[in-house]
mmCIF file as gemmi writes it, N, C-alpha and C atoms, coordinates in Angstrom:
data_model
loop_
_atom_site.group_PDB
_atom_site.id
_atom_site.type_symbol
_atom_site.label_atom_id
_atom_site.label_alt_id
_atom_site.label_comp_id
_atom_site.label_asym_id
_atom_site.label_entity_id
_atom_site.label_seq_id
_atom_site.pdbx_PDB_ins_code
_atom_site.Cartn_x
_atom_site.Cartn_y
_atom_site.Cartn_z
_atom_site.occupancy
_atom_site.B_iso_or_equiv
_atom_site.pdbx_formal_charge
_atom_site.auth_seq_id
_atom_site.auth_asym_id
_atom_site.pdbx_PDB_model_num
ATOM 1 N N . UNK Axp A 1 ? 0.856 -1.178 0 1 0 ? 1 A 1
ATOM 2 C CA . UNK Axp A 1 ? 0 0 0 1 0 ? 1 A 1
ATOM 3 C C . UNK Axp A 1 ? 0.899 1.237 0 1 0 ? 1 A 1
ATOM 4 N N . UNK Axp A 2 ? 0.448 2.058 -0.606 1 0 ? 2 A 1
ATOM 5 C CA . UNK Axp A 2 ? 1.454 3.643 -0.802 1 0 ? 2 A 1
ATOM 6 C C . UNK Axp A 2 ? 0.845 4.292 0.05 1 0 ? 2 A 1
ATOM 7 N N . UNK Axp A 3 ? 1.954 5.519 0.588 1 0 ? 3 A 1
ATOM 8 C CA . UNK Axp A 3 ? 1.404 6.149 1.725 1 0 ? 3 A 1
ATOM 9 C C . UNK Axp A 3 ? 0.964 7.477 1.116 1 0 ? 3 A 1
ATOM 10 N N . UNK Axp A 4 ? -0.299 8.186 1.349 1 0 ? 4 A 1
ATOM 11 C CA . UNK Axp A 4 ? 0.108 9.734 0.499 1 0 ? 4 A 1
ATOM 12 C C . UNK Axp A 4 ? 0.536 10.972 1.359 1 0 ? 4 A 1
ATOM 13 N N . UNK Axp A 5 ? 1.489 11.169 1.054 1 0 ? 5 A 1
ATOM 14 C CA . UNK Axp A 5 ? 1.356 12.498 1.671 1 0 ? 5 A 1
ATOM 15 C C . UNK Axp A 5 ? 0.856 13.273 1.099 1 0 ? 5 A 1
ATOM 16 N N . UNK Axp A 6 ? 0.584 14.075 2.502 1 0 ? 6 A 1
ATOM 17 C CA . UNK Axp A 6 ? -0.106 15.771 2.488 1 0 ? 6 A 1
ATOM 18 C C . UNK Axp A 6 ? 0.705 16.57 1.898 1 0 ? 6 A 1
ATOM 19 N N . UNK Axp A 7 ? 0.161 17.81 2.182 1 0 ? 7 A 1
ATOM 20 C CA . UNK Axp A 7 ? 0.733 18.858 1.46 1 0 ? 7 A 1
ATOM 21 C C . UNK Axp A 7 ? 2.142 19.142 2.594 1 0 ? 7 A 1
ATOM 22 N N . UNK Axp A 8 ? 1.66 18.797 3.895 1 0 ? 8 A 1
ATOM 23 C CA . UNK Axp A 8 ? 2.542 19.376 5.307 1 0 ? 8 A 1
ATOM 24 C C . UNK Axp A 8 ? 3.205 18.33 5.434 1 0 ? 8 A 1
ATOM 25 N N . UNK Axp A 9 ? 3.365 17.471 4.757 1 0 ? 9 A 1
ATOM 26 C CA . UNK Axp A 9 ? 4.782 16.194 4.681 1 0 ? 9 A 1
ATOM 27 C C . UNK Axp A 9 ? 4.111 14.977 5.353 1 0 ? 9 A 1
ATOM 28 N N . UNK Axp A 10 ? 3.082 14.832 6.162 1 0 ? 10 A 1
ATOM 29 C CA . UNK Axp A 10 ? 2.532 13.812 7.273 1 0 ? 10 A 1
ATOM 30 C C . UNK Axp A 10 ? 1.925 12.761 6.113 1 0 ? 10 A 1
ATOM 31 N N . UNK Axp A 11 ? 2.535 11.625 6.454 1 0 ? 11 A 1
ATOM 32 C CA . UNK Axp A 11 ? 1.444 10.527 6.059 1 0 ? 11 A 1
ATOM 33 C C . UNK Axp A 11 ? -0.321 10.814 6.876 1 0 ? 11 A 1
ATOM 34 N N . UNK Axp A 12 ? -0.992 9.841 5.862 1 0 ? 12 A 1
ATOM 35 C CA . UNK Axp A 12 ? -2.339 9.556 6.756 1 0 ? 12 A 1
ATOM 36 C C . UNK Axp A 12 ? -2.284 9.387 8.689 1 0 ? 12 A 1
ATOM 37 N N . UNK Axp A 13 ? -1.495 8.354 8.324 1 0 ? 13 A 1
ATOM 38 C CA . UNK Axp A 13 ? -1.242 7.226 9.373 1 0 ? 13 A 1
ATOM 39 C C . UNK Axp A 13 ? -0.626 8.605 10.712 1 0 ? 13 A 1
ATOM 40 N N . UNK Axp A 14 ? 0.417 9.111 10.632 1 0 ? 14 A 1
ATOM 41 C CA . UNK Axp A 14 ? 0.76 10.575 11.306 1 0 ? 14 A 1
ATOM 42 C C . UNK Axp A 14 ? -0.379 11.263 11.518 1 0 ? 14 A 1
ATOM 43 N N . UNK Axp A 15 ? -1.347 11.935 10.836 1 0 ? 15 A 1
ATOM 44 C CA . UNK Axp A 15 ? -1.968 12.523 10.756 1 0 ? 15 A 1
ATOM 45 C C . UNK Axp A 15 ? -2.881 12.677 12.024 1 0 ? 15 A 1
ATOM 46 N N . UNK Axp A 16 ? -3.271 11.013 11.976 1 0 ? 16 A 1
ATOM 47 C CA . UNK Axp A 16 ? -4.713 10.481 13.145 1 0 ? 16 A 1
ATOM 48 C C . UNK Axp A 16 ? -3.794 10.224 14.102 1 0 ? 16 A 1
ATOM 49 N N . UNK Axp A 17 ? -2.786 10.217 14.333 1 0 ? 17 A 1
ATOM 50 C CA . UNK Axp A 17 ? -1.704 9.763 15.609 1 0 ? 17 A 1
ATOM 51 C C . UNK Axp A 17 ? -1.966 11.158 16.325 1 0 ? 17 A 1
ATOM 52 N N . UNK Axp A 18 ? -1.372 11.981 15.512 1 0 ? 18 A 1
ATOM 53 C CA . UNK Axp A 18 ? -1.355 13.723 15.825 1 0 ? 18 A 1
ATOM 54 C C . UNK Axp A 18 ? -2.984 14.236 16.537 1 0 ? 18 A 1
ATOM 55 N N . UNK Axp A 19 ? -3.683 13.594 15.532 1 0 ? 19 A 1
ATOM 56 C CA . UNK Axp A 19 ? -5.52 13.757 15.956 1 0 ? 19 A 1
ATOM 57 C C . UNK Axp A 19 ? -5.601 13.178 17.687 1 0 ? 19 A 1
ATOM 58 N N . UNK Axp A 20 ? -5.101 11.758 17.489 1 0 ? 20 A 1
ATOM 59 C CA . UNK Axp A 20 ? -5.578 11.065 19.083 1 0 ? 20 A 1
ATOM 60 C C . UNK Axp A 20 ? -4.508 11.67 19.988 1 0 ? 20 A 1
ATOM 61 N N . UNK Axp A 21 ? -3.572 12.118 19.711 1 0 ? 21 A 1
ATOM 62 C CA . UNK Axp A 21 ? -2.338 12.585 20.566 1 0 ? 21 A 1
ATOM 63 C C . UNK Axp A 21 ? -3.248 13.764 21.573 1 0 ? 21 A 1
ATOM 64 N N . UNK Axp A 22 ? -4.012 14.638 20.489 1 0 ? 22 A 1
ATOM 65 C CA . UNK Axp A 22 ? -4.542 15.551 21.216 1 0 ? 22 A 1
ATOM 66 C C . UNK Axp A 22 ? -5.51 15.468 21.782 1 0 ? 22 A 1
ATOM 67 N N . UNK Axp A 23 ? -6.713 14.457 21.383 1 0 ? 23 A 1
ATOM 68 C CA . UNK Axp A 23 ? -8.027 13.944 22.299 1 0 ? 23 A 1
ATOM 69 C C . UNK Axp A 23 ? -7.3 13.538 23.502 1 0 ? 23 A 1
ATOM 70 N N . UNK Axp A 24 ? -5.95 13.073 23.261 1 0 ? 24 A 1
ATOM 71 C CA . UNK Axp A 24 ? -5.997 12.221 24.54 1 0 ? 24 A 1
ATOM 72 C C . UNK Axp A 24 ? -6.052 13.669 25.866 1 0 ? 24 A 1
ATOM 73 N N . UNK Axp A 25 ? -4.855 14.446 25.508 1 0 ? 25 A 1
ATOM 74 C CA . UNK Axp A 25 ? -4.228 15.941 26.385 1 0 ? 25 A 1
ATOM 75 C C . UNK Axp A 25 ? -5.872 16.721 26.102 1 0 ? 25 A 1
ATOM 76 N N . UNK Axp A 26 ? -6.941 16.816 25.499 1 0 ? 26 A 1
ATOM 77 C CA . UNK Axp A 26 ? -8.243 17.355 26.223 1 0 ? 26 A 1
ATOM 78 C C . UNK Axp A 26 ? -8.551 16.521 27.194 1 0 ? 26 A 1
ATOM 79 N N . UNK Axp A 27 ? -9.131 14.722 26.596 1 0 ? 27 A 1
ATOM 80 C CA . UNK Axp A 27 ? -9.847 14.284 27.592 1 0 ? 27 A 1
ATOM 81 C C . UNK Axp A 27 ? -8.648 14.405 29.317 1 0 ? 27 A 1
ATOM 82 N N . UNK Axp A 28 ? -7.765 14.676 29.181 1 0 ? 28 A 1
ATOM 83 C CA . UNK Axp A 28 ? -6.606 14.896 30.736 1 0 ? 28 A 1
ATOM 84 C C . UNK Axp A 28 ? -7.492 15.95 30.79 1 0 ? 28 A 1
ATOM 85 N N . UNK Axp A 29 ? -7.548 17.264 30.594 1 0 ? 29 A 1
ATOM 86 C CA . UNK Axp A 29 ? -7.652 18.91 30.634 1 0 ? 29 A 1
ATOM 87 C C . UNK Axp A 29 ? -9.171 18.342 31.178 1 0 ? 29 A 1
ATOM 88 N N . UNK Axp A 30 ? -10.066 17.321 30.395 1 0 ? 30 A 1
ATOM 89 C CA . UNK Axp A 30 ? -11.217 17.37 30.934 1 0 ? 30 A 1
ATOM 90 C C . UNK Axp A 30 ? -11.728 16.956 32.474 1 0 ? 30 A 1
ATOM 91 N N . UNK Axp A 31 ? -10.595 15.734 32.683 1 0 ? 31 A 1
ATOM 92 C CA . UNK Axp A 31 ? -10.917 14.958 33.602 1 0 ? 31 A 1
ATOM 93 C C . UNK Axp A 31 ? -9.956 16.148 34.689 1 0 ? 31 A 1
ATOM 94 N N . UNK Axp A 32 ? -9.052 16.868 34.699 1 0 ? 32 A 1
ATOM 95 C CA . UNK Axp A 32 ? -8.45 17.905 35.815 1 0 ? 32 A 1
ATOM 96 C C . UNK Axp A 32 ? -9.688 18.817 35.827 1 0 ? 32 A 1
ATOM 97 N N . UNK Axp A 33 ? -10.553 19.671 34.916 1 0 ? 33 A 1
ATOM 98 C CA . UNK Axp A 33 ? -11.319 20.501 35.292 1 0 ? 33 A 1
ATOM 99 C C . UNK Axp A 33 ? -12.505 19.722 36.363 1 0 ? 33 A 1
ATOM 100 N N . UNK Axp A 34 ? -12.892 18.586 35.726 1 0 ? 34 A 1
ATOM 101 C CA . UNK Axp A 34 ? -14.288 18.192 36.542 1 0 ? 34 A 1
ATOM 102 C C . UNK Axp A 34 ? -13.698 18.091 37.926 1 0 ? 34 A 1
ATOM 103 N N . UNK Axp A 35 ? -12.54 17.506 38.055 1 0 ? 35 A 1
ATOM 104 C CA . UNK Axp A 35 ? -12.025 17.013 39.494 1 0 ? 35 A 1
ATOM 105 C C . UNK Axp A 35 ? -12.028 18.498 40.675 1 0 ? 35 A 1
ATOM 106 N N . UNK Axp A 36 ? -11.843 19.454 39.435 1 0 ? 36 A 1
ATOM 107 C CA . UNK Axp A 36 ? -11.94 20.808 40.345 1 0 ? 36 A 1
ATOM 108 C C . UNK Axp A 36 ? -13.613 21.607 40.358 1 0 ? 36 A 1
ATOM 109 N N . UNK Axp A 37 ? -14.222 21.235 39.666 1 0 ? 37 A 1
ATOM 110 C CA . UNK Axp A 37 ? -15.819 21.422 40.02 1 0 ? 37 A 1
ATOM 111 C C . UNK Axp A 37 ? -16.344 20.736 41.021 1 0 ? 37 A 1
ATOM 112 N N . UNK Axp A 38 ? -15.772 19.572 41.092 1 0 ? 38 A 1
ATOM 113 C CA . UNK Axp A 38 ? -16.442 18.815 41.772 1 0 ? 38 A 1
ATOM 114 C C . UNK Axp A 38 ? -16.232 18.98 43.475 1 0 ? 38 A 1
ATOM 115 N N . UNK Axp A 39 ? -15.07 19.038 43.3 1 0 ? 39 A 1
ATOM 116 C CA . UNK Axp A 39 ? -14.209 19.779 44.81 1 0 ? 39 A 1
ATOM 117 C C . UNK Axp A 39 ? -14.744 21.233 45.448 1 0 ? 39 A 1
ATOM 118 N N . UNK Axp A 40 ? -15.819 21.933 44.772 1 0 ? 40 A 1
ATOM 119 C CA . UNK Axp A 40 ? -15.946 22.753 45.545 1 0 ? 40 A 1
ATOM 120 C C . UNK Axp A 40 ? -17.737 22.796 46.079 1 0 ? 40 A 1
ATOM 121 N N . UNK Axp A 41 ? -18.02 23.365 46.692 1 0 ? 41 A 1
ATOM 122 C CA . UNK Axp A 41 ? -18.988 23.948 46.917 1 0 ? 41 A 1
ATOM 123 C C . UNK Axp A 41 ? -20.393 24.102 45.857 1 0 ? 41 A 1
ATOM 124 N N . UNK Axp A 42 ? -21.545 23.357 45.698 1 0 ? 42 A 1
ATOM 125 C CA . UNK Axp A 42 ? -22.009 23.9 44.667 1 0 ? 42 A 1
ATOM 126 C C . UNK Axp A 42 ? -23.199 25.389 45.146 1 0 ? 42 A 1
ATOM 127 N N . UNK Axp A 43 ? -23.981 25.572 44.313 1 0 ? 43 A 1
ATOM 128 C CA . UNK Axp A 43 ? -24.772 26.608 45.351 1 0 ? 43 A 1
ATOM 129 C C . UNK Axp A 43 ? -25.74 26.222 45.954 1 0 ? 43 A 1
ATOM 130 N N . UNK Axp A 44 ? -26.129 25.317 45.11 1 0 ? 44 A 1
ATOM 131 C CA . UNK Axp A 44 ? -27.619 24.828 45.965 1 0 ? 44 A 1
ATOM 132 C C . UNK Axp A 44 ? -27.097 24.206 47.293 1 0 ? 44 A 1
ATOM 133 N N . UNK Axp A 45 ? -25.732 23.312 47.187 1 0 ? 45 A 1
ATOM 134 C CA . UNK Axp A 45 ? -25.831 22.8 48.553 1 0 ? 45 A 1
ATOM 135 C C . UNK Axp A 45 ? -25.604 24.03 49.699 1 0 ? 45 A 1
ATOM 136 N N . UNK Axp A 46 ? -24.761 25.034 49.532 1 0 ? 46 A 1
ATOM 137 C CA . UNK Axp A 46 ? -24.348 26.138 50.131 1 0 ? 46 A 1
ATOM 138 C C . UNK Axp A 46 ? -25.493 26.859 50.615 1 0 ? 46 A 1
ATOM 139 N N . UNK Axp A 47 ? -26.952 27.1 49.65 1 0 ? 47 A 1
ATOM 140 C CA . UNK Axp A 47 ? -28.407 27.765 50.377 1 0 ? 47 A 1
ATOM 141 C C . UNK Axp A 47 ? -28.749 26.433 51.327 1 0 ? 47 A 1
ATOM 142 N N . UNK Axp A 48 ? -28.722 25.246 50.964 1 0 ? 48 A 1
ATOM 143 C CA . UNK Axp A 48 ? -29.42 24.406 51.512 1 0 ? 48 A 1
ATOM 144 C C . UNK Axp A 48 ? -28.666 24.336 53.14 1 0 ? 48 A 1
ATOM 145 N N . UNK Axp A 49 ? -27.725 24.842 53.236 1 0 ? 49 A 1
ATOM 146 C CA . UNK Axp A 49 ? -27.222 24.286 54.615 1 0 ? 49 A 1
ATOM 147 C C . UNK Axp A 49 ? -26.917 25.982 55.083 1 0 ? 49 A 1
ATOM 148 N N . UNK Axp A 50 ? -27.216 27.078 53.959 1 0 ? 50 A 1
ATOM 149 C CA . UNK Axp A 50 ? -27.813 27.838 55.162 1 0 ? 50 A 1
ATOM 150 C C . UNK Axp A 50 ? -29.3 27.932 55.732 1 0 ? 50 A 1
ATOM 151 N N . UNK Axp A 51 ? -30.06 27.811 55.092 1 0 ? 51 A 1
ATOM 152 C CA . UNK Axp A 51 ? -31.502 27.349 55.19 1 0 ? 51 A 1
ATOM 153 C C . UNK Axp A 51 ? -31.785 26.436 56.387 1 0 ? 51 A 1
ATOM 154 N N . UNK Axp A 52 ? -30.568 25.319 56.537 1 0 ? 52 A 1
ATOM 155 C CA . UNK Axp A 52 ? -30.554 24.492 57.914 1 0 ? 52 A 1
ATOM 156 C C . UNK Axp A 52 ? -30.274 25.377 58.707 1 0 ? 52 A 1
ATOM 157 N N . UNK Axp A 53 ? -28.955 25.644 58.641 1 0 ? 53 A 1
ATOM 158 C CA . UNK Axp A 53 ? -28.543 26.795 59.791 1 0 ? 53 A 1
ATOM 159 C C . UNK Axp A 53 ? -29.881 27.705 60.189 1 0 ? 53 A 1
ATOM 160 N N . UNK Axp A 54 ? -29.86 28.773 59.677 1 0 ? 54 A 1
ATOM 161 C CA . UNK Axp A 54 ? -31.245 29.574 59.732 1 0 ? 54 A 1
ATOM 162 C C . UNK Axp A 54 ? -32.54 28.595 60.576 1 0 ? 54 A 1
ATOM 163 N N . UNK Axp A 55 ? -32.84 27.579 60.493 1 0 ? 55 A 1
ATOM 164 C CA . UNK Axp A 55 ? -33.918 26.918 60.923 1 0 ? 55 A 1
ATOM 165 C C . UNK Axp A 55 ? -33.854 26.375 62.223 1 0 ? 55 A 1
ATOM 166 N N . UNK Axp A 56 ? -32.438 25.919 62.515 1 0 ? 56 A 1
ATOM 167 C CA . UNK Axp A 56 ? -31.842 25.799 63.921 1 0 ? 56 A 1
ATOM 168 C C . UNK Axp A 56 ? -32.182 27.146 64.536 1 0 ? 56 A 1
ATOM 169 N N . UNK Axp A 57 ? -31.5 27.912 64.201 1 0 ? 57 A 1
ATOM 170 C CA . UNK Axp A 57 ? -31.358 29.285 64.709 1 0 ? 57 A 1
ATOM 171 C C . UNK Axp A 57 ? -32.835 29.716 65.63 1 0 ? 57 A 1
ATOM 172 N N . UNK Axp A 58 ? -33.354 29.591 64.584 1 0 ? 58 A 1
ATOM 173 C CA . UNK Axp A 58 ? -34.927 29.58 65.028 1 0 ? 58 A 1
ATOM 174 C C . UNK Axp A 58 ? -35.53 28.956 65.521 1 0 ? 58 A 1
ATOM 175 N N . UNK Axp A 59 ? -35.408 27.61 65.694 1 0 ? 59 A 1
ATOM 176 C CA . UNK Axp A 59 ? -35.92 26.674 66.795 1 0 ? 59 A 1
ATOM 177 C C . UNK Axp A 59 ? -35.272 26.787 68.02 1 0 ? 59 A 1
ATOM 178 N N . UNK Axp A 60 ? -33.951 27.596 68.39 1 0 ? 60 A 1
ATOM 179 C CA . UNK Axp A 60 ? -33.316 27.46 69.193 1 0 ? 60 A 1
ATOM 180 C C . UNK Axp A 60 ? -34.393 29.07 69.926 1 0 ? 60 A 1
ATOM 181 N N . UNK Axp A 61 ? -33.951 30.027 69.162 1 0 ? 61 A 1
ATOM 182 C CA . UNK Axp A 61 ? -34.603 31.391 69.748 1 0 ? 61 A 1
ATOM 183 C C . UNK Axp A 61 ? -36.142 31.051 70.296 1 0 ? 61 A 1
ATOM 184 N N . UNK Axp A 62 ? -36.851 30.126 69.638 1 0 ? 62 A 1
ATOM 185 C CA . UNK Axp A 62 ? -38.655 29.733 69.881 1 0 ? 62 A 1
ATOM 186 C C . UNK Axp A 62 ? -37.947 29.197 71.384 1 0 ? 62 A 1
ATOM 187 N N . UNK Axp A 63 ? -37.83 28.5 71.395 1 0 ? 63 A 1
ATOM 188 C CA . UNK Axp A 63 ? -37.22 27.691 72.504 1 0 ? 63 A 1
ATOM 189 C C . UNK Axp A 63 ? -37.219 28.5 74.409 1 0 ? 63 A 1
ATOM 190 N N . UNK Axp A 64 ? -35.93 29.334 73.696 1 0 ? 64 A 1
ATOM 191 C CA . UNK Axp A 64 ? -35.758 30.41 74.727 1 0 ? 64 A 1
ATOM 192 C C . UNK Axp A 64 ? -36.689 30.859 75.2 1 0 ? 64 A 1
Protein backbone atom coordinates (compact mmCIF):
# COMPACT_ATOMS: atom_id res chain seq x y z
CA UNK A 1 0.00 0.00 0.00
CA UNK A 2 1.45 3.64 -0.80
CA UNK A 3 1.40 6.15 1.72
CA UNK A 4 0.11 9.73 0.50
CA UNK A 5 1.36 12.50 1.67
CA UNK A 6 -0.11 15.77 2.49
CA UNK A 7 0.73 18.86 1.46
CA UNK A 8 2.54 19.38 5.31
CA UNK A 9 4.78 16.19 4.68
CA UNK A 10 2.53 13.81 7.27
CA UNK A 11 1.44 10.53 6.06
CA UNK A 12 -2.34 9.56 6.76
CA UNK A 13 -1.24 7.23 9.37
CA UNK A 14 0.76 10.58 11.31
CA UNK A 15 -1.97 12.52 10.76
CA UNK A 16 -4.71 10.48 13.15
CA UNK A 17 -1.70 9.76 15.61
CA UNK A 18 -1.35 13.72 15.83
CA UNK A 19 -5.52 13.76 15.96
CA UNK A 20 -5.58 11.07 19.08
CA UNK A 21 -2.34 12.59 20.57
CA UNK A 22 -4.54 15.55 21.22
CA UNK A 23 -8.03 13.94 22.30
CA UNK A 24 -6.00 12.22 24.54
CA UNK A 25 -4.23 15.94 26.38
CA UNK A 26 -8.24 17.35 26.22
CA UNK A 27 -9.85 14.28 27.59
CA UNK A 28 -6.61 14.90 30.74
CA UNK A 29 -7.65 18.91 30.63
CA UNK A 30 -11.22 17.37 30.93
CA UNK A 31 -10.92 14.96 33.60
CA UNK A 32 -8.45 17.90 35.81
CA UNK A 33 -11.32 20.50 35.29
CA UNK A 34 -14.29 18.19 36.54
CA UNK A 35 -12.02 17.01 39.49
CA UNK A 36 -11.94 20.81 40.35
CA UNK A 37 -15.82 21.42 40.02
CA UNK A 38 -16.44 18.82 41.77
CA UNK A 39 -14.21 19.78 44.81
CA UNK A 40 -15.95 22.75 45.55
CA UNK A 41 -18.99 23.95 46.92
CA UNK A 42 -22.01 23.90 44.67
CA UNK A 43 -24.77 26.61 45.35
CA UNK A 44 -27.62 24.83 45.96
CA UNK A 45 -25.83 22.80 48.55
CA UNK A 46 -24.35 26.14 50.13
CA UNK A 47 -28.41 27.77 50.38
CA UNK A 48 -29.42 24.41 51.51
CA UNK A 49 -27.22 24.29 54.61
CA UNK A 50 -27.81 27.84 55.16
CA UNK A 51 -31.50 27.35 55.19
CA UNK A 52 -30.55 24.49 57.91
CA UNK A 53 -28.54 26.79 59.79
CA UNK A 54 -31.25 29.57 59.73
CA UNK A 55 -33.92 26.92 60.92
CA UNK A 56 -31.84 25.80 63.92
CA UNK A 57 -31.36 29.28 64.71
CA UNK A 58 -34.93 29.58 65.03
CA UNK A 59 -35.92 26.67 66.80
CA UNK A 60 -33.32 27.46 69.19
CA UNK A 61 -34.60 31.39 69.75
CA UNK A 62 -38.65 29.73 69.88
CA UNK A 63 -37.22 27.69 72.50
CA UNK A 64 -35.76 30.41 74.73
Amino acid sequence: MSEHKHPNGLTQKELIMLVLDGQDKINDRIDQLHEKVNSKISRAELSGWLVACSCLVVLVQAVM
